[in-house]
N, C-alpha and C positions, 0 to 999 in steps of 0.2 A: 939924262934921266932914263929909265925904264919900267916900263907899263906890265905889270905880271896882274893876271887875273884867272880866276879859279868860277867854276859853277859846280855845285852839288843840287842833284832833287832827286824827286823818287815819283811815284805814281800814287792815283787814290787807292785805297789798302781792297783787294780783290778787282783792281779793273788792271786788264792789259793794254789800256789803251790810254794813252799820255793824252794830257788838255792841252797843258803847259804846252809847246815851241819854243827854242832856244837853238839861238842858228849864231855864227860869228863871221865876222867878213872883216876884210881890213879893204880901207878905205881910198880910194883914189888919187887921192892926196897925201895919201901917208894915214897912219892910225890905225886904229880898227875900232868895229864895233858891234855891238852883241845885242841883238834881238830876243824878247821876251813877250809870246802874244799865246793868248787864249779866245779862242771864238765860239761864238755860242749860236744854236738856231733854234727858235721856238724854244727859248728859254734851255734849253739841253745843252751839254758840249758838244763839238763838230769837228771832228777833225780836217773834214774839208773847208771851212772855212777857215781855219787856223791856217791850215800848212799854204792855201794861195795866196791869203794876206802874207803871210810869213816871206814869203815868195818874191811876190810884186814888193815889198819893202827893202828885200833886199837888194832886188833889182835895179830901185830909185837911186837907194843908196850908191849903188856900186855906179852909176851913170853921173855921179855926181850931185845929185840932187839934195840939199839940206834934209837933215834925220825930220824937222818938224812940218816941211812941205812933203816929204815923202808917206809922216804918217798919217796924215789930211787928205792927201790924194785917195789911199789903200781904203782909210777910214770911208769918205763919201762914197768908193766906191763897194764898199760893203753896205751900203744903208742902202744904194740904190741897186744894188744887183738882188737885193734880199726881201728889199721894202718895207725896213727898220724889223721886219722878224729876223733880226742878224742881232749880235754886237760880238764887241772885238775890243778886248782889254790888251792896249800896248805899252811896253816900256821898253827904252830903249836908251844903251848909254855909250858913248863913246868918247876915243881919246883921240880928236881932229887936229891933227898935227900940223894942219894949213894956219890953224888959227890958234894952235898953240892953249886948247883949250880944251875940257872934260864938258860934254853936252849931255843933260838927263832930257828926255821926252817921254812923258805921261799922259795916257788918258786916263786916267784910274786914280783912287784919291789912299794906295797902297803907301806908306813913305819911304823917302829914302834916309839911308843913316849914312854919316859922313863924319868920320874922323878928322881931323888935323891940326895943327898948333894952335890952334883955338880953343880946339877940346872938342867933345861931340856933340850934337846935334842933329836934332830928324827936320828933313824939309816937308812937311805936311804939302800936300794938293787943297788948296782955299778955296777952289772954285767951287761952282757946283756940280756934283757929281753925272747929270745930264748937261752942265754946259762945256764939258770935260769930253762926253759921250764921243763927240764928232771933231774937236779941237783941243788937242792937249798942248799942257802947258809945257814949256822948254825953258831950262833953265842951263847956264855956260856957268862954270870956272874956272879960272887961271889955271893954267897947269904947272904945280910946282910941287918939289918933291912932298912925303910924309903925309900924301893924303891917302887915304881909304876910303870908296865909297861902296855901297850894300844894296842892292835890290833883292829884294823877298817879293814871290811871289802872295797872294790871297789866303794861300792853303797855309803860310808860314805864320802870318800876321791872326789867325784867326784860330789856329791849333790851341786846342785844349777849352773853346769857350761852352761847347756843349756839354759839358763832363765838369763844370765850374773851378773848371784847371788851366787856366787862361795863359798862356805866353807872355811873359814882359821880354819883348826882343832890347829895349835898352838895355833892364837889367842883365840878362842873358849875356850880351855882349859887352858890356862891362866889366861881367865876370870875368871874362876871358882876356879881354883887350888894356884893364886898368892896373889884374891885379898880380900880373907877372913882371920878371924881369926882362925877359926875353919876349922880342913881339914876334906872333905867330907869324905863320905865313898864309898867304890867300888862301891855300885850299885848307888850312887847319881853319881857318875862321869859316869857310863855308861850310864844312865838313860840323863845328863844331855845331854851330847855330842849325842845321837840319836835324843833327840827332834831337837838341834842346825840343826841335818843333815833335818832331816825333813821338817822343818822350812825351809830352803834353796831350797828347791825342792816346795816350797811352800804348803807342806801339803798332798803331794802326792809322794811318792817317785820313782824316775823313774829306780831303780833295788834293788834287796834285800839288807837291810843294819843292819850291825855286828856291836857289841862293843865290845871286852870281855878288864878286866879290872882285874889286876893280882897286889898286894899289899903284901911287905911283912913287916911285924910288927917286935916291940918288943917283948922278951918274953912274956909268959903269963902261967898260974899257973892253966889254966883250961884245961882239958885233951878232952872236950866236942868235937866234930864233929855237924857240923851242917850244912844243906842245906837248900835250898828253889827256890821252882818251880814256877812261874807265867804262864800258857798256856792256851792265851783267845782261846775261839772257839765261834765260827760265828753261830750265831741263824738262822736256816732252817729256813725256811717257811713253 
């Protein structure tokens, strides 16, 4: 089998300073996996709280430590260094090749969408959204080819509701994902569903907005590794 996975975002429309976090690691065991966190303090964004949670998560991770003990550790230790004027929206998805299995970790009641020979379907967060706060849910599947799964960040899932032009991310990706012959590839489904969020917000996004887009194949007889970075930067004056 083989694991391709794509992210597209942007920032909120006139801020140079990103919420979002999004970091990749591969994993000790084999796999890899992709951090998605936003931290807040006295209710604002933080970037210092982001990027050390971000930090210490990966840290966990890479020492071996389970995605959902790692983000329970990062998590109380943001409530207690901050003394609950923090929080810290994590998601987190990986492909754990020890266990042969795709792990989602949520504190946030954001969903995920998930393709596969079933058809689609969004995994909602049940819980409650403060008992979520310090203990997110984790959820495993098998890992077998023809699956697709989608984390959207907040800014994605909520595009267009101030402007009574609200986002349907199923419909959206239905459009793309049902009504072709040819199925896209990771970054064309991230790439597509950002502009979609975009487009909603009318061209202007009114908070940071994430896609990451995690795809697992058939075999494949090539042994190659490959990445690729896109990171526009803004022409000074």
């Amino acid at each position: 089998m083989e694991i391709q996975a794509a992210i597209s975002k942007t920032n909120r429309y006139s801020s140079l300073e990103q919420g979002n976090k999004i970091e990749v690691i591969e994993r000790p065991n084999g796999g890899l996996s992709i951090v998605m966190a936003e931290g807040k303090l006295n209710a604002k964004r933080s970037k210092a709280v982001t990027m050390k949670a971000t930090h210490d998560i990966l840290s966990l991770i890479a020492e071996g430590v389970h995605d959902g003990a790692s983000a329970r550790v990062v998590l109380s230790r943001v409530k207690n260094e901050h003394e609950e004027k923090a929080s810290l929206a994590v998601s987190i998805i990986s492909c754990d090749l020890e266990t042969k299995t795709i792990v989602i970790t949520k504190n946030n009641s954001v969903p995920l969408f998930i393709y596969d020979h079933e058809g689609s379907r969004t995994l909602p967060i049940n819980s409650d959204p403060e008992d979520l706060r310090y203990n997110p849910s984790v959820y495993q599947f098998e890992l077998v080819p023809c699956q697709i799964f989608i984390l959207i960040s907040a800014g994605v899932l909520n595009a267009g509701k101030n402007s009574d032009n609200p986002i349907d991310v199923t419909l959206a990706l239905g459009s793309l994902l049902d009504d072709i012959d040819e199925e896209p590839t990771v970054q064309e489904i991230a790439d597509f569903l950002l502009r979609q969020a975009i487009s909603h917000d009318s061209g202007r996004p009114r908070d940071d907005m994430t896609v990451i887009v995690l795809k697992v194949l058939p075999g494949t007889y090539q042994s190659i590794r490959r990445e690729y970075v896109s990171f526009p930067i803004d022409d000074e004056d």
